[in-house]
N, C-alpha and C positions, 0 to 999 in steps of 0.2 A: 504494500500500500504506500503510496507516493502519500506521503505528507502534508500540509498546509499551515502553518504555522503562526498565528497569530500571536500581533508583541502584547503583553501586559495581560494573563488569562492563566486559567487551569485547563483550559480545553485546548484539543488542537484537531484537524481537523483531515479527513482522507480521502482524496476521489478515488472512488467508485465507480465513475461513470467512466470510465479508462477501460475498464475489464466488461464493457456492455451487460451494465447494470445499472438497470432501465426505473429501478423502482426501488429508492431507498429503503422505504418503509418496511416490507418484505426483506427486503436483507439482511434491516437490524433484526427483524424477528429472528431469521432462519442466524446469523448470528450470536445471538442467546442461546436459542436451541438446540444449534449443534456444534458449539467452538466453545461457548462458555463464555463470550465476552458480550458484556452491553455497551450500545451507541447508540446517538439519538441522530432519528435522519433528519435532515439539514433543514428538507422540504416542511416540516412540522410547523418552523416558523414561517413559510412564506401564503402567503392569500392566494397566489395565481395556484397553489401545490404544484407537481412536478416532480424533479427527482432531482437531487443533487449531492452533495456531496456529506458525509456521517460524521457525526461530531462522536470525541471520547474526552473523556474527562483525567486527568492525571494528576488530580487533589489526592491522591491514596497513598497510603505507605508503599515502599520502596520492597517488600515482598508481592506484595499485591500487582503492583506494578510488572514485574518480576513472570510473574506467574501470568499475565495478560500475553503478555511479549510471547512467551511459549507459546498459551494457546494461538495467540492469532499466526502464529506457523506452519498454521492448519489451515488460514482460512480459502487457502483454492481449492478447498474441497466444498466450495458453497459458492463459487465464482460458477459462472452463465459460460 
């Protein structure tokens, strides 16, 4: 996952739309589901909806954090 990185935040941000995935919402689910990591898609905040790119949060301890990294090492197995 390509990165995004926003200055002054606990969140930072990943496209998605790179690996033709079409539909954030759906990917945070299947994400959770079956990776074990949560992120909120992008689109939640916008009025027009659509799909863009999934935010993660990195306020957590430095194990947790840890243990995210891993699982998302997994995550082309939920890639389109």
């Amino acid at each position: 996952l390509r990165p995004i990185m926003p200055e002054g935040t606990f969140f930072m941000l990943a496209d998605v739309q790179q690996f033709g995935v079409d539909d954030d919402r759906s990917f945070c689910r299947r994400l959770i589901e079956e990776v074990g990591v949560a992120a909120i898609p992008c689109s939640a905040f916008l009025q027009s909806g659509g799909s863009g790119p999934i935010r993660f949060a990195f306020c957590h301890g430095e194990n947790m954090l840890r243990e995210a990294i891993r699982r998302l090492e997994s995550v082309h197995k939920i890639l389109p």
